[in-house]
C-alpha positions as protocol buffer text, in pm:
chain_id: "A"
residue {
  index: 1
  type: UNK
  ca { x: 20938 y: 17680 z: -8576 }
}
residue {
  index: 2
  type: UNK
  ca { x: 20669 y: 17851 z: -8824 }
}
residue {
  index: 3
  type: UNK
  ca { x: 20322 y: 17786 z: -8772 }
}
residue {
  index: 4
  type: UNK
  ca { x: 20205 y: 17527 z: -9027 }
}
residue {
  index: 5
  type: UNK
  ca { x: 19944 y: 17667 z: -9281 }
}
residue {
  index: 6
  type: UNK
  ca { x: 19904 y: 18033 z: -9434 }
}
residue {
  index: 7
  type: UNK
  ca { x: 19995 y: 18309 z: -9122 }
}
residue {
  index: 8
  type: UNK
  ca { x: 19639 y: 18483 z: -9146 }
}
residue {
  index: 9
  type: UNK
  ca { x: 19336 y: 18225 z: -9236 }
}
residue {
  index: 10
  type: UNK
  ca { x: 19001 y: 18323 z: -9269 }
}
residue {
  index: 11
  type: UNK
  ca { x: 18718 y: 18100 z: -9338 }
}
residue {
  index: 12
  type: UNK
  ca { x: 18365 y: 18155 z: -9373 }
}
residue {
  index: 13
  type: UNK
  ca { x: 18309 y: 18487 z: -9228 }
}
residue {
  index: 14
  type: UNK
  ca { x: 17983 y: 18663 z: -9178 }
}
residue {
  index: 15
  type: UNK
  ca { x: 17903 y: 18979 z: -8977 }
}
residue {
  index: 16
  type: UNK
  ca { x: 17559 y: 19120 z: -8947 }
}
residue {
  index: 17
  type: UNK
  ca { x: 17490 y: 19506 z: -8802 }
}
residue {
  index: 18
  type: UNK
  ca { x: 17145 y: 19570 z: -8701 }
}
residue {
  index: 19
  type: UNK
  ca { x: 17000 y: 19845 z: -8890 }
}
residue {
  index: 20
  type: UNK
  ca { x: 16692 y: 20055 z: -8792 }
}
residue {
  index: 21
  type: UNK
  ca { x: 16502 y: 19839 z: -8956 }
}
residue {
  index: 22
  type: UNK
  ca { x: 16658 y: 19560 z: -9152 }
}
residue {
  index: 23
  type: UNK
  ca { x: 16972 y: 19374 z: -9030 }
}
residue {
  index: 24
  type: UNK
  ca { x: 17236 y: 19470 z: -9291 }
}
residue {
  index: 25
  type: UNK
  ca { x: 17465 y: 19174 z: -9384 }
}
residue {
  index: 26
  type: UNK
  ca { x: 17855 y: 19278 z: -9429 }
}
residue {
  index: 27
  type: UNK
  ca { x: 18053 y: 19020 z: -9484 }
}
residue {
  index: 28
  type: UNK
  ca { x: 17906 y: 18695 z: -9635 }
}
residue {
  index: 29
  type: UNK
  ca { x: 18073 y: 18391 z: -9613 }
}
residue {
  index: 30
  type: UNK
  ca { x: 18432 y: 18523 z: -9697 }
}
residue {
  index: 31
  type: UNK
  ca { x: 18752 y: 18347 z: -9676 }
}
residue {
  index: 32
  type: UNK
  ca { x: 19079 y: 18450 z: -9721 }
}
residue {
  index: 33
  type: UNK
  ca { x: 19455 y: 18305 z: -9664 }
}
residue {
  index: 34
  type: UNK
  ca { x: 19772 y: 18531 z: -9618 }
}
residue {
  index: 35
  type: UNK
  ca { x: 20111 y: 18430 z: -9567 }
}
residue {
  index: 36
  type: UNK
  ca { x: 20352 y: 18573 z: -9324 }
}
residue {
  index: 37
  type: UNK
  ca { x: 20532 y: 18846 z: -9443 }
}
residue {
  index: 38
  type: UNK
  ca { x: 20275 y: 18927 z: -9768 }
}
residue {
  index: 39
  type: UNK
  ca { x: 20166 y: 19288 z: -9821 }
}
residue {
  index: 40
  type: UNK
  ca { x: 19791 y: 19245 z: -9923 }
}
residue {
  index: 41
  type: UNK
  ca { x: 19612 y: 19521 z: -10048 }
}
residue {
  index: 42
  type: UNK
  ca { x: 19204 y: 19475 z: -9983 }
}
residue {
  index: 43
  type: UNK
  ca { x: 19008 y: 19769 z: -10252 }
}
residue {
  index: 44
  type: UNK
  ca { x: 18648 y: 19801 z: -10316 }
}
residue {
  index: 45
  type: UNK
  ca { x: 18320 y: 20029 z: -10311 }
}
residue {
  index: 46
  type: UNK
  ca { x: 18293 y: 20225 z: -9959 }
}
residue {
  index: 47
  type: UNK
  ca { x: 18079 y: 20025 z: -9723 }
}
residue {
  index: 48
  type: UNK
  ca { x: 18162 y: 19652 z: -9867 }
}
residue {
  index: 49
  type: UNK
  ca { x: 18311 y: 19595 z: -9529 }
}
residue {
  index: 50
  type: UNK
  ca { x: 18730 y: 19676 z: -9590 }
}
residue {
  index: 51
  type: UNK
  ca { x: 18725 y: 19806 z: -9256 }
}
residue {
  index: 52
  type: UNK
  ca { x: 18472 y: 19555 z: -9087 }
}
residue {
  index: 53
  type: UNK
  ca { x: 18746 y: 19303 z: -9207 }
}
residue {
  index: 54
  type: UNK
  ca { x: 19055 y: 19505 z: -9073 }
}
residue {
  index: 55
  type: UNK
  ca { x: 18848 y: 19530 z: -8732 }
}
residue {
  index: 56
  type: UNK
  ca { x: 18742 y: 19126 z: -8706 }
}
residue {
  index: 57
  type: UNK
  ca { x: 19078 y: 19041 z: -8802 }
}
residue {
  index: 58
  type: UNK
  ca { x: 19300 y: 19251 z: -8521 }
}
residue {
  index: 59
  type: UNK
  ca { x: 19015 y: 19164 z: -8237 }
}
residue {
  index: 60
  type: UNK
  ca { x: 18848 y: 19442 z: -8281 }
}
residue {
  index: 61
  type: UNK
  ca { x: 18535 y: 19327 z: -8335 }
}
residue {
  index: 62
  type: UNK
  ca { x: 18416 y: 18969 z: -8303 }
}
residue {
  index: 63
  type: UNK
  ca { x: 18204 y: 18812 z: -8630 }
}
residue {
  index: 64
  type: UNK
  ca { x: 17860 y: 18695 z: -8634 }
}
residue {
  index: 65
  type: UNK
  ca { x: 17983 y: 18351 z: -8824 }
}
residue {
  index: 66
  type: UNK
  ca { x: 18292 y: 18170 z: -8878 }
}
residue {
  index: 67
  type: UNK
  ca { x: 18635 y: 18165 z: -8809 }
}
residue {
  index: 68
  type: UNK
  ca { x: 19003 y: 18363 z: -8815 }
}
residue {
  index: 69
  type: UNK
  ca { x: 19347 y: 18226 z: -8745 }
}
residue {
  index: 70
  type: UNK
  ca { x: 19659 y: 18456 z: -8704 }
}
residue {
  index: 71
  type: UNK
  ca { x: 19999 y: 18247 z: -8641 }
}
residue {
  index: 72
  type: UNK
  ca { x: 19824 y: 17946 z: -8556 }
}
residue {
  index: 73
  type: UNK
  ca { x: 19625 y: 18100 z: -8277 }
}
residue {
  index: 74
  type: UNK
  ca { x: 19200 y: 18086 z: -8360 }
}
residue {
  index: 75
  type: UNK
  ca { x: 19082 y: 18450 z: -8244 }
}
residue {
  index: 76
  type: UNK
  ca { x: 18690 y: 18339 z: -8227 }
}
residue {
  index: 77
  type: UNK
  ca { x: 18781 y: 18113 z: -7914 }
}
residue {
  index: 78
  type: UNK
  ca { x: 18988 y: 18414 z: -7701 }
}
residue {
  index: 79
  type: UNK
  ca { x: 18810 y: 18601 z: -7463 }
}
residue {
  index: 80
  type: UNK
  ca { x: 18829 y: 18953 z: -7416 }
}
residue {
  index: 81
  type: UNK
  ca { x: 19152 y: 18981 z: -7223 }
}
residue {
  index: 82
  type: UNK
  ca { x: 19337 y: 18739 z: -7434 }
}
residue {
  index: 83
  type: UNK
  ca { x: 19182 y: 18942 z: -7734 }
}
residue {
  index: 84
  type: UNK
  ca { x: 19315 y: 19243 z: -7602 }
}
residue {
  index: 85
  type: UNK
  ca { x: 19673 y: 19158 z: -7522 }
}
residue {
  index: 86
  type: UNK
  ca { x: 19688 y: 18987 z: -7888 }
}
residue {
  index: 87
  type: UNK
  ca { x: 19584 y: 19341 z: -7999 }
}
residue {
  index: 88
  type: UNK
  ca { x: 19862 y: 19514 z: -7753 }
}
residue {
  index: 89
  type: UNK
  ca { x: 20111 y: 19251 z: -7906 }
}
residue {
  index: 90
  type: UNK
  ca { x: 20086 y: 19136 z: -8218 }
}
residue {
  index: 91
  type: UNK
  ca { x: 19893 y: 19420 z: -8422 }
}
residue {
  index: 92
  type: UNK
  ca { x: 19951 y: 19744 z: -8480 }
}
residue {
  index: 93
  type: UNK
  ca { x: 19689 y: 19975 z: -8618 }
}
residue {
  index: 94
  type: UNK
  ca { x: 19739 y: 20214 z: -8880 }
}
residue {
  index: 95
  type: UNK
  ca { x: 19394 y: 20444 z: -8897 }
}
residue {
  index: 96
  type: UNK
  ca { x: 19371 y: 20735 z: -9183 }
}
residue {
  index: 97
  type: UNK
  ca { x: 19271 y: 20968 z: -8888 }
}
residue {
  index: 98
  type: UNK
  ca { x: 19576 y: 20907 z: -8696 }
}
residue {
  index: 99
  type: UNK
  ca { x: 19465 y: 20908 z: -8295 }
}
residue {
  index: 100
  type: UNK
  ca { x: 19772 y: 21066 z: -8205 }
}
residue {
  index: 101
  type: UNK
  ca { x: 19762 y: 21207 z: -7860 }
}
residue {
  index: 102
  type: UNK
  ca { x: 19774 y: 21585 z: -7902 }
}
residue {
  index: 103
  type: UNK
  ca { x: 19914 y: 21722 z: -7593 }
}
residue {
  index: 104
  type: UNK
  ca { x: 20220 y: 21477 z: -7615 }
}
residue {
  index: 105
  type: UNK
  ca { x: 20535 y: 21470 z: -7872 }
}
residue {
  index: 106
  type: UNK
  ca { x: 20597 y: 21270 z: -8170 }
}
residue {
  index: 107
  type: UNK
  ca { x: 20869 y: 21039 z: -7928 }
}
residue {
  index: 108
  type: UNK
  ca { x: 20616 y: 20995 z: -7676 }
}
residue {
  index: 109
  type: UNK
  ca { x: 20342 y: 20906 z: -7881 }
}
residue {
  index: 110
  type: UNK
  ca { x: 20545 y: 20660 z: -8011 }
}
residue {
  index: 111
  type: UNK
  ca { x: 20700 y: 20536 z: -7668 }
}
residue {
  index: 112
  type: UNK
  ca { x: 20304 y: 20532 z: -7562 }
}
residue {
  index: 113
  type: UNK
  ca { x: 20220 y: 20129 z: -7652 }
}
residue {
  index: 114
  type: UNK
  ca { x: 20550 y: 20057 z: -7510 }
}
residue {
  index: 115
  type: UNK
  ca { x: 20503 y: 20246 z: -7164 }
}
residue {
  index: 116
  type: UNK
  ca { x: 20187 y: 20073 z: -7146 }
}
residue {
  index: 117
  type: UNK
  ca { x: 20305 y: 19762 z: -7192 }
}
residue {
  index: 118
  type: UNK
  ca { x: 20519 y: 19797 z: -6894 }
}
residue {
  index: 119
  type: UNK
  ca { x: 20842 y: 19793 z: -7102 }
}
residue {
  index: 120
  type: UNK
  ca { x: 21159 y: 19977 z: -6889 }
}
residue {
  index: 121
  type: UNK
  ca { x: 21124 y: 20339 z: -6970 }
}
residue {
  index: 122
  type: UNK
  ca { x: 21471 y: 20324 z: -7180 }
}
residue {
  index: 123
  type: UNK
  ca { x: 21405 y: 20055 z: -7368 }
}
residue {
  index: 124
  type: UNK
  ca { x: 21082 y: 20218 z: -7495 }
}
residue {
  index: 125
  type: UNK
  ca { x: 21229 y: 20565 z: -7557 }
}
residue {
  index: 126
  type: UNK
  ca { x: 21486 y: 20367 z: -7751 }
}
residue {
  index: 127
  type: UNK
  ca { x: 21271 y: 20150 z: -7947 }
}
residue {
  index: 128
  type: UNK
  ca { x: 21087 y: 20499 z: -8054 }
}
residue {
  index: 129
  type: UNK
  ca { x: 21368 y: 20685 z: -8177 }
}
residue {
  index: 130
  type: UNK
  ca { x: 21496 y: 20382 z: -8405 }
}
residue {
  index: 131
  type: UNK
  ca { x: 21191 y: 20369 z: -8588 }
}
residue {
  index: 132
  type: UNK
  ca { x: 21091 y: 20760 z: -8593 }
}
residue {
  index: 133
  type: UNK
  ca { x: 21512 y: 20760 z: -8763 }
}
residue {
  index: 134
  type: UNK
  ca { x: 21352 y: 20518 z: -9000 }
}
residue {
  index: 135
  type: UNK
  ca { x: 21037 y: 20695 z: -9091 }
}
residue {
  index: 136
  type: UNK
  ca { x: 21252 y: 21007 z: -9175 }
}
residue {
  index: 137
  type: UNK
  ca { x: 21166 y: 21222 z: -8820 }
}
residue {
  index: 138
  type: UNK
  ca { x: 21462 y: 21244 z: -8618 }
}
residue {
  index: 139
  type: UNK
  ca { x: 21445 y: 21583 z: -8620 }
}
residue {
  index: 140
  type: UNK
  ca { x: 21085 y: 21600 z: -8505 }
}
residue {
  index: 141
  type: UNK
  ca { x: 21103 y: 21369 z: -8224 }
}
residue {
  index: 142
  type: UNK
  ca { x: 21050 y: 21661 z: -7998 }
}
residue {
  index: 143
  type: UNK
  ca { x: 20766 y: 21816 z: -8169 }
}
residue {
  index: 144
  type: UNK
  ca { x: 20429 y: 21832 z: -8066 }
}
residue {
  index: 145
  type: UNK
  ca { x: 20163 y: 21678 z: -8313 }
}
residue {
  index: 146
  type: UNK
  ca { x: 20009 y: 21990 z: -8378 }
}
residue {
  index: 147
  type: UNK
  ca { x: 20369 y: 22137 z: -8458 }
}
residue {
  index: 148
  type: UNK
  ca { x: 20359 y: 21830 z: -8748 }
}
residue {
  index: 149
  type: UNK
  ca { x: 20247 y: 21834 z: -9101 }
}
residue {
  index: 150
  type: UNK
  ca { x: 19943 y: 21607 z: -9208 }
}
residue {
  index: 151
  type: UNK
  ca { x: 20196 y: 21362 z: -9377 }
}
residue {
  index: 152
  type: UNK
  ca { x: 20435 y: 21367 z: -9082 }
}
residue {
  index: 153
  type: UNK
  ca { x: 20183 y: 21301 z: -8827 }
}
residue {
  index: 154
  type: UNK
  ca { x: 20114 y: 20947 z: -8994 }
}
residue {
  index: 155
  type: UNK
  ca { x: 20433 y: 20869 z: -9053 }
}
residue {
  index: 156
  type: UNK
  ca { x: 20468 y: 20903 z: -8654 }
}
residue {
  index: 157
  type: UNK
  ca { x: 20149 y: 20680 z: -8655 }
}
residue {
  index: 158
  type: UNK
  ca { x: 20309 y: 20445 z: -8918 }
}
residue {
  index: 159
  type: UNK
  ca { x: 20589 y: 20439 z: -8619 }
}
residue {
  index: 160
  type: UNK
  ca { x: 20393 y: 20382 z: -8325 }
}
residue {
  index: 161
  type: UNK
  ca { x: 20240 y: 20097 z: -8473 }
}
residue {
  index: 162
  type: UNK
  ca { x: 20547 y: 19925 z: -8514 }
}
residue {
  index: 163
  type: UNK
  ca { x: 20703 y: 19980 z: -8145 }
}
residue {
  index: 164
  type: UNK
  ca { x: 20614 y: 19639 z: -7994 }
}
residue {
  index: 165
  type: UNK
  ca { x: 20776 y: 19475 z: -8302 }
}
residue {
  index: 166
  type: UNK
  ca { x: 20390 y: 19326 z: -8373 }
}
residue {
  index: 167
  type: UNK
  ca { x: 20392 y: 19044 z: -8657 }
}
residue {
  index: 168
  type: UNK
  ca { x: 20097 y: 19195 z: -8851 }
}
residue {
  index: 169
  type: UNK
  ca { x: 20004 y: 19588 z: -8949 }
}
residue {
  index: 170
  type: UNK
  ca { x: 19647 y: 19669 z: -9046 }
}
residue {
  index: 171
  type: UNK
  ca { x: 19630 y: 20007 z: -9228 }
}
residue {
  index: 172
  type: UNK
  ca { x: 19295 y: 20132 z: -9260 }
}
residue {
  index: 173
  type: UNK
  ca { x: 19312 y: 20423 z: -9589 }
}
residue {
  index: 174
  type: UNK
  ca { x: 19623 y: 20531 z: -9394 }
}
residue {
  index: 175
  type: UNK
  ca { x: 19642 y: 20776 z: -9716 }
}
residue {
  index: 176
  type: UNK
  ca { x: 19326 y: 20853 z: -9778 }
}
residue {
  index: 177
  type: UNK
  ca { x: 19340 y: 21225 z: -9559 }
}
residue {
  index: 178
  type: UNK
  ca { x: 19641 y: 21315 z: -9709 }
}
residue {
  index: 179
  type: UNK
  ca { x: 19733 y: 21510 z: -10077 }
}
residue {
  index: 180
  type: UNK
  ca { x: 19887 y: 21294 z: -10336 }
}
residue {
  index: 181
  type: UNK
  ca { x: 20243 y: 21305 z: -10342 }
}
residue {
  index: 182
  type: UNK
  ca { x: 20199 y: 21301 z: -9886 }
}
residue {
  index: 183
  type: UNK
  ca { x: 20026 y: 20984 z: -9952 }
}
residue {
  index: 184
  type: UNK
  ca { x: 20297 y: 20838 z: -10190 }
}
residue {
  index: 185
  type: UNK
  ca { x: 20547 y: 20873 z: -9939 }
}
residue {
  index: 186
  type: UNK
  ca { x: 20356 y: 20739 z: -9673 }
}
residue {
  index: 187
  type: UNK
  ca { x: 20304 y: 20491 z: -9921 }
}
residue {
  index: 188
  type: UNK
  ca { x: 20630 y: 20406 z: -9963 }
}
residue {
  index: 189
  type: UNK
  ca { x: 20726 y: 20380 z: -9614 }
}
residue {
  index: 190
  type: UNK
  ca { x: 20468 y: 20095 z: -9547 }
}
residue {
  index: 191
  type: UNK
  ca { x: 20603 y: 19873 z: -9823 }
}
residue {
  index: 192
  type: UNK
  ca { x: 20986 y: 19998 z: -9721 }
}
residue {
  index: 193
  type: UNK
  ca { x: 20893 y: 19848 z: -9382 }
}
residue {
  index: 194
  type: UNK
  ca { x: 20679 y: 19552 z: -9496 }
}
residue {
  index: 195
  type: UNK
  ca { x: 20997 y: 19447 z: -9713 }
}
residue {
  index: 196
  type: UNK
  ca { x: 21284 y: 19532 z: -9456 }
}
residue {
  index: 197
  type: UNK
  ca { x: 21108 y: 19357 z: -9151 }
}
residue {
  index: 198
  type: UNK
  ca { x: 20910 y: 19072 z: -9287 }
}
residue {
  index: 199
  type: UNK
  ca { x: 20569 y: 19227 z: -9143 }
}
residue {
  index: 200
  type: UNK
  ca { x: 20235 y: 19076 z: -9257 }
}
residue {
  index: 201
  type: UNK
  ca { x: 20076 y: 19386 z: -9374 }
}
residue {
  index: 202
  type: UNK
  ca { x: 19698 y: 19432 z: -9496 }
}
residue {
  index: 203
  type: UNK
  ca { x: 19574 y: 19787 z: -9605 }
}
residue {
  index: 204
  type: UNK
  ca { x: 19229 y: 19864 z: -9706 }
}
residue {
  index: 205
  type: UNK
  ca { x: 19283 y: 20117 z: -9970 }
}
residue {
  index: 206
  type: UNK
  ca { x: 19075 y: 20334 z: -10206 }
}
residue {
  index: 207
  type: UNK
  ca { x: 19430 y: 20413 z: -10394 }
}
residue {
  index: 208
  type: UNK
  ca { x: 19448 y: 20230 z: -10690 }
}
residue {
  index: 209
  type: UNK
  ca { x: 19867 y: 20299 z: -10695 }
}
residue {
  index: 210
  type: UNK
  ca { x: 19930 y: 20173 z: -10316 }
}
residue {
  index: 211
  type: UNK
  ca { x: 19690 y: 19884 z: -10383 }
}
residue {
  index: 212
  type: UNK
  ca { x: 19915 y: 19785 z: -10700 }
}
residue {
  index: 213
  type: UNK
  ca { x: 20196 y: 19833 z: -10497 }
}
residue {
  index: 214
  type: UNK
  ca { x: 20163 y: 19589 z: -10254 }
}
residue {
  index: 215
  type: UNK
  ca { x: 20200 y: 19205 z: -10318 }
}
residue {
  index: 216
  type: UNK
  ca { x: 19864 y: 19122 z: -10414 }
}
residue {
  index: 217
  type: UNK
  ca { x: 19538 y: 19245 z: -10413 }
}
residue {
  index: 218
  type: UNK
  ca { x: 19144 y: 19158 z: -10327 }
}
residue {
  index: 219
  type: UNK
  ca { x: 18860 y: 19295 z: -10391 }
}
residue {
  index: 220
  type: UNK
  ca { x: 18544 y: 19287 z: -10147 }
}
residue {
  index: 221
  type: UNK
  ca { x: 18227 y: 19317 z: -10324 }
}
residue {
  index: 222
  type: UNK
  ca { x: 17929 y: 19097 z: -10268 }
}
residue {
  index: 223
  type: UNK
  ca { x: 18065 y: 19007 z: -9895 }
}
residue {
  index: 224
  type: UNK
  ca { x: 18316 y: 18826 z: -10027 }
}
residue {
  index: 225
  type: UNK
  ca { x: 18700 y: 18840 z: -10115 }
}
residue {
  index: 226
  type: UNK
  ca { x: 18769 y: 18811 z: -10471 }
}
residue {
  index: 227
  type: UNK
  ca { x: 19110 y: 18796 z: -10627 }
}
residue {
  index: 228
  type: UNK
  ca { x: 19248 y: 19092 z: -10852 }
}
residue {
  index: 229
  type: UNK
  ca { x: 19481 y: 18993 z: -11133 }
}
């Protein structure tokens, strides 16, 4: 049974950062409703808070003011071990620097999540290989990260976010390091995914063709979300 309501609701959402010498207000009363399964693109000037929004809304960071549901679940009430295993679970993390872990290969850092969330050994290796075949790397399971172009290297990100089957992906400019046609593909692969496994999918994008890609759009400016015909 579904969870009643929209799957991601945000309402009234402030964050404040301390500056050196003023506070310096982010988000300012912003609300926002997603459904599950939606691709939602989030665009706007750098430093309106895209990624201050990605960060609040996998448990990243907590907000100054108001409140965020995802599935049903409130995030403002969980403390920082429920926080973390709804991170572990239920989000994965798409970053335009990718975080992969140099010194292992594209299969294990893809395994990685799994192996840390105590899943048996096979199962994880298993899990891994069925989505690096669906990303397109089969044949670079093996290789190191260093061994892997700019655009393969987030495609094995795009992969290792989606390893504990999580119900929501936050992509942060996952194409934003990457040359054009690297980032089309990349591109291309979210909303291939977003469309074949019913993933609730939010990227904060400065690309103007992912962001008309996706389902819908927003557009942060003032501290709030504002909808993009």
């Amino acid at each position: 049974m579904s969870e009643p309501g929209p799957f991601l609701r945000i309402e009234d959402l402030h964050k404040t950062y301390a500056g050196p010498r003023d506070k310096v207000e982010v988000l300012r009363g912003l609300n926002l409703s997603v459904e599950r399964g939606e691709s939602l693109a989030i665009v706007g000037a750098s430093g309106v808070g895209k990624t201050t929004l990605l960060h609040i809304v996998g448990a990243l960071e907590r907000p100054t003011r108001g409140r965020v549901w995802v599935g049903g679940r409130e995030l403002t009430t969980l403390d920082e071990g429920q926080r973390a295993l709804f991170r572990n679970r239920q989000v994965g993390f798409v970053f335009q620097f990718h975080h992969l872990l140099p010194e292992f290969s594209a299969l294990e850092n893809v395994m990685m999540p799994a192996l840390i969330a105590r899943q048996p050994r096979g199962e994880a290796r298993r899990r891994a290989e069925e989505l690096l075949a669906a990303v397109g790397l089969t044949h670079r399971m093996e290789h190191r990260v260093g061994q892997l172009s700019g655009g393969e290297q987030q495609r094995v990100a795009v992969a290792r976010a989606l390893v504990l089957g999580p119900e929501l992906v936050l992509a942060d400019e996952p194409t934003g390091n990457l040359d054009e046609e690297t980032g089309e593909k990349v591109a291309e692969l979210l909303l291939r995914l977003n469309a074949e496994r019913g993933v609730t999918t939010l990227v904060a994008t400065h690309n103007e063709r992912l962001a008309a890609a996706l389902g819908r759009r927003v557009r942060l400016a003032g501290g709030r979300a504002h909808p993009v015909d």
